[in-house]
C-alpha positions in Angstrom: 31.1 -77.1 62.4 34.1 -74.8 62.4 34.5 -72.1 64.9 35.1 -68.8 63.4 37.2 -66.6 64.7 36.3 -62.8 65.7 38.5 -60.5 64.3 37.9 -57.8 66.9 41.1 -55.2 66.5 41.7 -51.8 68.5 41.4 -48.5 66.8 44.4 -46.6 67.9 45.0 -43.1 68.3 47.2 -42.9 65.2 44.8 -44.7 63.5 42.2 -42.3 64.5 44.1 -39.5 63.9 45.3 -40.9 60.1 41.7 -41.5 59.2 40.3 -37.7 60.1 42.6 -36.7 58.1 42.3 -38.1 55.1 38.4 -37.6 55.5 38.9 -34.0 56.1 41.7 -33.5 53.1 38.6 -35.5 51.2 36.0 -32.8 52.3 37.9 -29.9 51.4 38.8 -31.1 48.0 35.2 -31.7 47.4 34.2 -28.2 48.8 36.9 -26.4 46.5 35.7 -24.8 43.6 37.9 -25.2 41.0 41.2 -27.2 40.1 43.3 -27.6 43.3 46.3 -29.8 43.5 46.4 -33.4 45.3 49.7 -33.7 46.2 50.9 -30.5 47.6 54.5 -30.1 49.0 55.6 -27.8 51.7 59.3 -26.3 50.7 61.9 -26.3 53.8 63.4 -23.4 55.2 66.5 -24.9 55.2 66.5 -25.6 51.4 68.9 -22.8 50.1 67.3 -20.8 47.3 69.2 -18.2 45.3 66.3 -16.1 45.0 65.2 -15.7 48.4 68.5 -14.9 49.2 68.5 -12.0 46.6 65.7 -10.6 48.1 66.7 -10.2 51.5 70.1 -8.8 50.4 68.0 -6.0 48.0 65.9 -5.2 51.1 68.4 -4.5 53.3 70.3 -2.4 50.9 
C-alpha cells in the first residue's frame, strides 16, 4: 500500500479577497436585468482626450 499524500494548502488573503470578488461580479450580473457588459474598462484621467478638453475650455469661456 502507497501512502497518499494530503494536499492541505493555505487560503490566503489575496486568494480570499480574488474569490469574493469574482463571486460578487457573478451575483450582480445575475441580478441585472437586462444586457450589461462583461468586460468593463475604466478610462484614465491621464489619457488626453480632445473632447474633454473642449469642454472645459467652452465652460470657462
Amino acid at each position: 500500500m502507497k501512502k497518499l499524500k494530503s494536499n492541505k494548502t493555505k487560503i490566503t488573503a489575496k486568494d480570499y479577497i480574488k474569490a469574493v470578488k469574482k463571486a460578487d461580479r457573478e451575483q450582480q450580473l445575475k441580478d441585472f436585468i437586462g444586457w450589461q457588459r462583461t468586460t468593463k474598462v475604466h478610462k484614465s484621467k491621464k489619457v488626453y482626450n480632445r473632447k474633454s478638453d473642449k469642454k472645459k475650455y467652452n465652460e470657462e469661456s
